[in-house]
TORVO-801967 format. One line per 3 residues: number of its first residue (from 1); for each residue x, y, z of C-alpha. Coordinates in nm, 2 decimals, padded with zeros to 4 digits, always signed. Last residue first. Example, Ala and Ser with C-alpha at 12.3 -4.5 7.8 and 13.67 -1.06 7.14 Angstrom:
REM TORVO-801967
2) +01.37/-00.11/+00.71  +01.23/-00.45/+00.78 $
//
This chain:
REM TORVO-801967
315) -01.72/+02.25/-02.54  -01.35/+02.33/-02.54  -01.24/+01.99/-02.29 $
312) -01.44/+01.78/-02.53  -01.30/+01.93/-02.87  -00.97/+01.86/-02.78 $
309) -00.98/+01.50/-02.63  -01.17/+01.44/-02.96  -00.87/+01.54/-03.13 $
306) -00.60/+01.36/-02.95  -00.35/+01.47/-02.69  -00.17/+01.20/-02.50 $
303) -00.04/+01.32/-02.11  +00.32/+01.38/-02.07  +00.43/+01.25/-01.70 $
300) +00.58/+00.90/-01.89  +00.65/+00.61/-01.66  +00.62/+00.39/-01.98 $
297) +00.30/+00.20/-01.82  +00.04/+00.49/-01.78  -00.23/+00.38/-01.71 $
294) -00.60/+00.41/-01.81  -00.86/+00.48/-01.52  -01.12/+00.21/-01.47 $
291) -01.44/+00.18/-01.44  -01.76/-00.07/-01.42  -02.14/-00.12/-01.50 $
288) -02.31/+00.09/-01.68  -02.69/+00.07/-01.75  -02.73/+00.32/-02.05 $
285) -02.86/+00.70/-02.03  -02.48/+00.78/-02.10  -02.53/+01.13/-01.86 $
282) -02.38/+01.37/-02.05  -02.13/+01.46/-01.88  -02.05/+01.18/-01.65 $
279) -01.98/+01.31/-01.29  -02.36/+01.32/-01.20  -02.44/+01.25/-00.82 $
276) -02.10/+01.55/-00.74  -01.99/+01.56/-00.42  -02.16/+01.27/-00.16 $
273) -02.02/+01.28/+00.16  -01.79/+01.02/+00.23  -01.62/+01.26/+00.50 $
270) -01.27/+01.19/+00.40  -01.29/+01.03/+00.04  -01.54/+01.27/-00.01 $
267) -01.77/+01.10/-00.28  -01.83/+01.07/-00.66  -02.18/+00.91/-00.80 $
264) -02.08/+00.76/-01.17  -02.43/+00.79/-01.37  -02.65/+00.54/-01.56 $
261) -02.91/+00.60/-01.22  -03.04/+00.27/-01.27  -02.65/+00.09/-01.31 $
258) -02.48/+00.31/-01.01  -02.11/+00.33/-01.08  -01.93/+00.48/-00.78 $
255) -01.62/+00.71/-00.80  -01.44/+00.81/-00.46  -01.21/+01.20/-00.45 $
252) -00.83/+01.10/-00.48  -00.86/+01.42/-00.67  -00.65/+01.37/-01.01 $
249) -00.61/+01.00/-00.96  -00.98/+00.95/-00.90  -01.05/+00.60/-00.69 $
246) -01.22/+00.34/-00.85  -01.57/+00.16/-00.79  -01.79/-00.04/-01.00 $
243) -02.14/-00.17/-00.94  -02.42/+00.01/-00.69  -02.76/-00.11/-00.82 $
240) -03.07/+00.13/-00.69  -02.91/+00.45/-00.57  -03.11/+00.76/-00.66 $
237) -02.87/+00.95/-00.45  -02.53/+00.80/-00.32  -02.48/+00.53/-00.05 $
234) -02.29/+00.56/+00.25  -02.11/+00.34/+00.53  -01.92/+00.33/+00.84 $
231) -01.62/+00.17/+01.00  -01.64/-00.22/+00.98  -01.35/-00.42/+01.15 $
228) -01.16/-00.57/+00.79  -00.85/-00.54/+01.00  -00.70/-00.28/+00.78 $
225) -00.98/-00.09/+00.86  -01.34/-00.12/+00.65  -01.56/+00.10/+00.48 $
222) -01.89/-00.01/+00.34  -02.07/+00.12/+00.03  -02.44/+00.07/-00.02 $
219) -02.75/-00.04/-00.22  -02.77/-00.36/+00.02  -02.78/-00.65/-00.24 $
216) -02.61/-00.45/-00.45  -02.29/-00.40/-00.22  -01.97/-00.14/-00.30 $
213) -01.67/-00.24/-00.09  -01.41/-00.01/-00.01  -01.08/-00.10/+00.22 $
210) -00.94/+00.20/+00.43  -00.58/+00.06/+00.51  -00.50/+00.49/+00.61 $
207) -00.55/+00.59/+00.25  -00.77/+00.46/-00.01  -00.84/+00.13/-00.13 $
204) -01.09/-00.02/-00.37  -01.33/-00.34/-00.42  -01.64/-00.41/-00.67 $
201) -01.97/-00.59/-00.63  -02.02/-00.74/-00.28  -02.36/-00.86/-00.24 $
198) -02.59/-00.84/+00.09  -02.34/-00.72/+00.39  -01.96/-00.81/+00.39 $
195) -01.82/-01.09/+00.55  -01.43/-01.12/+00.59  -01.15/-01.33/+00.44 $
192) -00.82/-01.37/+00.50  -00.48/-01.50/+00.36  -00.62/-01.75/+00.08 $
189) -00.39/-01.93/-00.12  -00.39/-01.78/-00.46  -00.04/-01.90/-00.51 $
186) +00.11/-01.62/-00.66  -00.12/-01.27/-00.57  -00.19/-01.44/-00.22 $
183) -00.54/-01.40/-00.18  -00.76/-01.20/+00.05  -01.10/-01.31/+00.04 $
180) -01.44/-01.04/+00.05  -01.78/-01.25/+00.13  -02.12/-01.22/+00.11 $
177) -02.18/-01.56/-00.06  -02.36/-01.46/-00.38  -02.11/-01.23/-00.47 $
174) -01.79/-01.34/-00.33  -01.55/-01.07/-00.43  -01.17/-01.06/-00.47 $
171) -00.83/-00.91/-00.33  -00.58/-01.00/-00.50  -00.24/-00.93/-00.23 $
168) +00.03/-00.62/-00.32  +00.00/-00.50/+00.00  -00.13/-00.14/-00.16 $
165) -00.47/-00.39/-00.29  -00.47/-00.58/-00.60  -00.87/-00.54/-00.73 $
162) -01.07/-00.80/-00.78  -01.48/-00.79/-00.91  -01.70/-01.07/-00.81 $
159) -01.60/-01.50/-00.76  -01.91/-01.72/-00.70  -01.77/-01.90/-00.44 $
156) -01.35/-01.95/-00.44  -01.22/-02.25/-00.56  -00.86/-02.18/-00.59 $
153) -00.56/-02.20/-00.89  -00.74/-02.38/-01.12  -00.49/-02.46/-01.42 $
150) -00.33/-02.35/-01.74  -00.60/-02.27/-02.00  -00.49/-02.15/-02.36 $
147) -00.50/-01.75/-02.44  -00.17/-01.81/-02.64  +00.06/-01.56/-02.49 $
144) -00.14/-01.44/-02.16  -00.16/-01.78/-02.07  -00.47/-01.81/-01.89 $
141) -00.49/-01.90/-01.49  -00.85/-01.98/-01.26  -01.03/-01.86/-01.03 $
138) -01.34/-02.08/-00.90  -01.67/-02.17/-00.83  -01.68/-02.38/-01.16 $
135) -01.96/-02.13/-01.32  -01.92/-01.82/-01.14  -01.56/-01.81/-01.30 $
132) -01.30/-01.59/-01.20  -01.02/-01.52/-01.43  -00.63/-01.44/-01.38 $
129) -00.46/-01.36/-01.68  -00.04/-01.46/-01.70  +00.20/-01.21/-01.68 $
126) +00.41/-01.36/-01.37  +00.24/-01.13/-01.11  -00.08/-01.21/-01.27 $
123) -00.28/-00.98/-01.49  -00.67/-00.95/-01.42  -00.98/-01.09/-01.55 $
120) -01.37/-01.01/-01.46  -01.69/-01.11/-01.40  -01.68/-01.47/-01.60 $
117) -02.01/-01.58/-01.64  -02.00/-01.91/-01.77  -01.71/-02.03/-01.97 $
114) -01.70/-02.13/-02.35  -01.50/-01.77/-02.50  -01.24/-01.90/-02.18 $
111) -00.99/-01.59/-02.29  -01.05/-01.37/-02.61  -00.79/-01.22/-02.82 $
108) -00.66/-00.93/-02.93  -00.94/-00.68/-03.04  -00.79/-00.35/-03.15 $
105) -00.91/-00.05/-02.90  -00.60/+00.16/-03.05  -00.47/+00.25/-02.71 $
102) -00.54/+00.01/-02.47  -00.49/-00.27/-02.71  -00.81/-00.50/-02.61 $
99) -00.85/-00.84/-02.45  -01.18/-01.03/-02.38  -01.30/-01.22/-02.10 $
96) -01.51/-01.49/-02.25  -01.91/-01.49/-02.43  -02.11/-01.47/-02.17 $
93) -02.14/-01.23/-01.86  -01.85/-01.07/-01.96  -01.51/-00.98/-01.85 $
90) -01.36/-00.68/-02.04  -00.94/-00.69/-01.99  -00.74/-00.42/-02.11 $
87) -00.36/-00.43/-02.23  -00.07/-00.19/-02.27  +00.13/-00.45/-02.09 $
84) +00.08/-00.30/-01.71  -00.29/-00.41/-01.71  -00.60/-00.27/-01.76 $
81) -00.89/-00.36/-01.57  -01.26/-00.38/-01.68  -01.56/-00.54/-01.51 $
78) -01.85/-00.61/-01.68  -01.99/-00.61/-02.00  -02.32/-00.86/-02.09 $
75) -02.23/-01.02/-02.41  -01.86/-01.12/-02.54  -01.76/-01.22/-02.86 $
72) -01.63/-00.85/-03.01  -01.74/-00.63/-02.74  -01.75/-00.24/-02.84 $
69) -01.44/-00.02/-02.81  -01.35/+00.31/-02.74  -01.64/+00.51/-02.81 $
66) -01.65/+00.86/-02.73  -01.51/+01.13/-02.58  -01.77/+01.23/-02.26 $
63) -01.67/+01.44/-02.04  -01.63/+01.31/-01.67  -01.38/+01.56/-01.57 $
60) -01.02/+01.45/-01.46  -01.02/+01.12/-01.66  -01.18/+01.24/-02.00 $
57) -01.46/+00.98/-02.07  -01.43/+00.66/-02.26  -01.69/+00.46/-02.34 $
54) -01.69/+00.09/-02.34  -01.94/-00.08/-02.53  -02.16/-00.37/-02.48 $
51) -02.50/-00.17/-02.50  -02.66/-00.34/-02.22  -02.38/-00.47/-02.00 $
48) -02.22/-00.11/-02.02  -01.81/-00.06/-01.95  -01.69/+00.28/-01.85 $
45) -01.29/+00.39/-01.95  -01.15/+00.71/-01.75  -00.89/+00.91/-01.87 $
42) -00.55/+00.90/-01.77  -00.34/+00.77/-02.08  -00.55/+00.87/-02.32 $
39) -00.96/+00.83/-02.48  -01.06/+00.76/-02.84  -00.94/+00.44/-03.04 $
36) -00.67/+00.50/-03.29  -00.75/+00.43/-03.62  -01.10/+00.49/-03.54 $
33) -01.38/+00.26/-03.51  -01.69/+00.51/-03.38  -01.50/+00.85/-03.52 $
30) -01.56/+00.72/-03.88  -01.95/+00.70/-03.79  -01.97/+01.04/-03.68 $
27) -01.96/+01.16/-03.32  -02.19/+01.47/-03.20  -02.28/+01.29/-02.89 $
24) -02.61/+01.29/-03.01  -02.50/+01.12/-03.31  -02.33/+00.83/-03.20 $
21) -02.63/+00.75/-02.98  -02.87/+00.73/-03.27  -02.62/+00.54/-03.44 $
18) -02.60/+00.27/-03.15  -03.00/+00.25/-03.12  -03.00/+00.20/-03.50 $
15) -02.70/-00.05/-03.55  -02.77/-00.30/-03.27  -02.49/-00.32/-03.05 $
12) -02.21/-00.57/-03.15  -02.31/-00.94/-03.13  -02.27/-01.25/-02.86 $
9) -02.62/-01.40/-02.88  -02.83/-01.29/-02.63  -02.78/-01.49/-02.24 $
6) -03.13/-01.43/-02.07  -03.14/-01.14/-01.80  -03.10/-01.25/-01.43 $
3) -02.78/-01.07/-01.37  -03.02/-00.79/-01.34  -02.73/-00.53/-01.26 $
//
């Protein structure tokens, strides 16, 4: 992403460029702040650092459901994680990490709304919101309750994306540093740490210790062992700024967001051999940023059925 872009003033997206997209997605302006926000336990949620929106998209095949939120304080989307509360985080360039009802998109609250650019937030163990901040060097803990600052837990360079790896640890970014730390999900206290090629965007697992780290600095994706010893890596076509990354629960198949290409590349997660260079249909035509699939946190194998979950599986 060009991370080099002046700050705007923290405001929805403008009204003619947004209506314009509403309606070639067939949407109508009631569908664009529903009752109930679009997209279900399962599907896949896409942030933008143009438009400020996140779209959701029906998990298993990329088709496009609508709107289900835009940024409220925030400019500049970019990561997203939803926690096991019925919650979403939507760090930001400026503006805060922001909170969302993951079901009804309702804006709850809005952590650090005076900090620089914060990439992401994720939950704690104890329920509290971790956040890194690019502008203290640093992570530090929110209380989930009140939103209020709690403490610095490590200075860290230029904190990225996190992602909790299958060990249970935070695993976080060092974007301007070429780094990757492993952090104790309590203390923070760093357990290793490993370099990793130009810029290290976003982080995911897959089976075997496999560890994923997307680059922009490089235009790639690296795979590491459980030892962080380098094992190969792979781009996708058109590549120019490789972002977000998250692994399909229906196929186990790799997603990549690529910000010039507007599209989420999808991989082998055996072969890495590229599979599909256009999941999203249609493609957004916007600069995305990051995914994430939406939970389910009552243990529930039924799957939520709305309307415009309907009519995008029938077109």
């Amino acid at each position: 992403m060009n991370h080099l872009r002046p700050l705007r003033r923290a405001s929805h997206p403008s009204v003619p460029a947004f209506l314009v997209a509403t309606l070639a997605f067939g949407l109508s302006l009631a569908a664009v702040s529903p009752a109930r926000a679009v997209g279900s336990i399962g599907d896949l949620y896409i942030t933008s650092d143009a438009s400020d929106v996140v779209r959701a998209y029906v998990g298993a095949t990329g088709t496009f459901l609508g709107v289900f939120t835009p940024s409220n304080f925030g400019n500049g989307q970019l990561g997203i994680h939803f926690g096991n509360n019925g919650r979403v985080l939507v760090g930001h360039i400026g503006g805060g990490v922001e909170e969302f009802d993951a079901a009804t998109g309702g804006f709850i609250k809005n952590y650090s709304p005076s900090g620089s650019w914060q990439w992401t937030g994720v939950y704690a163990p104890n329920g509290n919101v971790y956040i890194g901040s690019h502008g203290t060097n640093d992570i530090r803990e929110y209380d989930s309750t009140t939103g209020a600052f709690i403490a610095v837990k490590c200075a860290l360079p230029t904190p990225s994306d996190m992602a909790y790896g299958p060990n249970g640890n935070l695993y976080v970014g060092s974007y301007f540093f070429g780094q990757v730390y492993e952090l104790d999900p309590n203390t923070l206290a760093t357990v290793s740490q490993w370099a990793v090629p130009g810029q290290p965007n976003d982080i995911a697992f897959l089976s075997g210790g496999r560890i994923l780290v997307t680059s922009q600095g490089t235009v790639k994706c690296y795979v590491y062992d459980s030892s962080h010893n380098l094992i190969t890596s792979f781009a996708g076509t058109g590549w120019v700024h490789p972002h977000g990354i998250a692994i399909s629960p229906y196929t186990g198949n790799i997603l990549i967001v690529d910000g010039v290409t507007t599209q989420v590349h999808e991989f082998d997660p055996v072969t890495y051999a590229e599979l599909n260079p256009a999941f999203l249909t249609p493609n957004p035509g916007d600069k995305i940023v990051d995914l994430a699939f939406r939970p389910d946190v009552h243990g529930t194998p039924a799957k939520e059925t709305t309307w415009g979950r309907m009519k995008a599986l029938w077109r």
